[in-house]
C-alpha positions, 0 to 999 in steps of 0.5 A: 952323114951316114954315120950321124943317122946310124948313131942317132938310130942307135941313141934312139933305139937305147932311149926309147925301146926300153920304154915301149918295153916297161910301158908294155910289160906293166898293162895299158892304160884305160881307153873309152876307145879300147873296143873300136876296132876288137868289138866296136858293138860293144856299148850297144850290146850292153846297154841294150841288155841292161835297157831290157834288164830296166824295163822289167824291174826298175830296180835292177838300175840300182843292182848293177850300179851296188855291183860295180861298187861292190866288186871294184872295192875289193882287189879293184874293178876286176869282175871277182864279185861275179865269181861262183865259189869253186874248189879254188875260190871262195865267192865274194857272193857269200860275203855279209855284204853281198849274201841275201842281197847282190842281184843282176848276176843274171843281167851280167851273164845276158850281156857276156852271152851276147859280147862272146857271140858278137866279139869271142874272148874280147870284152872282159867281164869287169868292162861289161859291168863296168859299162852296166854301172853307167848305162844304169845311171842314164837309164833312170835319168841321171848323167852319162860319162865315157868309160874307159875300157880295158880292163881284164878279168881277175883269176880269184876272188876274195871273201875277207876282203869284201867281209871287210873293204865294203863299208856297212850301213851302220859304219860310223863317218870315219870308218866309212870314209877310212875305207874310201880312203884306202882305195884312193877316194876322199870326201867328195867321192865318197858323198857324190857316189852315196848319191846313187842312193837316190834309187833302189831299196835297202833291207830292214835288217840294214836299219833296223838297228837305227829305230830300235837300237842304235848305239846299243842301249835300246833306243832309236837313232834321234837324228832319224825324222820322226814321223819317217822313223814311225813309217819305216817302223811298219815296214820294219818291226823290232824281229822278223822281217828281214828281207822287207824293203823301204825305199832309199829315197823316199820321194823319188826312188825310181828316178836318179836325182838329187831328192837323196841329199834333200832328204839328207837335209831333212834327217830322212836318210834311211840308212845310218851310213846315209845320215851320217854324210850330215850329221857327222862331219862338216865338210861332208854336210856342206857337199851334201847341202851343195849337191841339194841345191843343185843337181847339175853339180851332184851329176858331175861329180857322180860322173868323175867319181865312177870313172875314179872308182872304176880305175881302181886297180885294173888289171890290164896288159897281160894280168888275169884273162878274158873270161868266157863266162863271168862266174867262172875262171877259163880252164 
């Protein structure tokens, strides 16, 4: 009997050891849990400093959710947006994407101070913004999920990769959804997550193309609304101007619902890479005309997206570190 249970220790220890030992060597996988026992505080302290952030600006909702977006598109969800450019790394914060208009790096760096005092070297800056990007959804009245956490921070960044994985305002359909694509996404996260698009504001020189000149022969986007296309016109003149700001949705710009895809449906989607969801492809444009009906499907479907795109590949286990301040790597 002794020796059967020393050879079944042994058949045990064979099988599965290694697999403990693989399963380590390779990350963990995401938890909403990961937090409880290291930094049990954690989701409080954030959403307090983001419902502070909030209150004074609005806008700041739509910032934090863009950043998230921006920096999980580039070598995944792993806080290299919000690296300052140093003699090692080129900041993605100078991309054409992110120059003149990422913001909220000052929210983030409020949040890591309060994390570091509570819990030192244990919540990465990619769950903190991670956690922002969400309680930014609930704070303007949309849906909530749970996080999974774990993340960890990366060591560098990349400049070509934001310059080219982020999709433009005025990308046609396909390459938008090409580049959504390349990161594990398809047609329905790609219209569910444009619907953040239901706050914030846009750049005239993000659309200024579509009242002017859209496909480079000197006349305006025709599937643009014509009296919308005459407002944003004072808003927006053919030179100068370029940091002036319109609404994304024009009914409800500070609360999240599903006023975005209603104006999609009446050709009054401010940017091209918005209109196009309707205009150019059939499978996006019955999406769009579903999540206009009804809101309780378009915040469902937001929520499973962002926890899709917030999965992106994390670094985990022993990859990258715990930075002490999110715009630089630990010495």
């Amino acid at each position: 009997m002794a020796r059967l249970s020393t050879f079944l220790l042994v058949i045990y220890l064979l099988c599965f050891l290694p697999l403990c030992l693989c399963h380590k060597s390779s990350g963990g996988k995401l938890s909403p849990y990961y937090y409880a026992h290291s930094c049990p505080q954690a989701g409080e302290i954030v959403r307090s400093v983001v419902a502070k952030a909030v209150a004074r600006e609005t806008r700041m909702a739509a910032s934090l959710i863009r950043l998230h977006f921006h920096d999980c598109f580039v070598k995944g969800c792993d806080g290299s947006l919000l690296l300052d450019s140093s003699g090692r790394i080129a900041s993605e914060k100078n991309s054409n994407p992110n120059r003149k208009s990422a913001r909220g790096f000052d929210v983030v760096d409020q949040i890591k101070a309060q994390l570091e005092k509570e819990c030192p070297g244990t919540v990465s800056c990619a769950d903190a913004l991670t956690l922002a990007a969400r309680d930014s959804s609930v704070l303007t009245g949309g849906p909530s999920w749970m996080v999974p956490l774990g993340r960890r921070d990366s060591r560098s960044a990349s400049l070509s990769g934001s310059n080219n994985n982020i999709p433009a305002p005025n990308n046609t359909f396909q390459t938008i959804l090409k580049k959504f694509k390349r990161q594990g996404l398809d047609v329905t996260d790609l219209v569910a997550l444009s619907g953040s698009h239901t706050i914030g504001f846009s750049r005239c020189t993000s659309f200024r193309q579509r009242l002017y000149n859209q496909s480079g022969n000197g006349r305006p986007d025709m599937t643009l609304e014509q009296s919308f296309a005459a407002n944003l016109r004072q808003r927006c003149p053919r030179s100068g101007g370029d940091q002036n700001l319109s609404v994304l949705d024009k009914v409800s710009p500070a609360k999240f619902d599903n006023s975005y895809f209603k104006n999609l449906v009446e050709n009054m989607g401010l940017l091209s890479s918005d209109q196009v969801l309707f205009s150019s492809n059939d499978k996006s444009r019955e999406l769009v005309k579903k999540y206009a009906e009804d809101q309780g499907e378009f915040f469902k479907q937001f929520a499973e997206s962002m926890i899709k795109m917030g999965n992106i590949s994390p670094l985990t286990g022993s990859s990258g570190e715990i930075r002490k301040n999110c715009r630089k790597i630990n010495s």
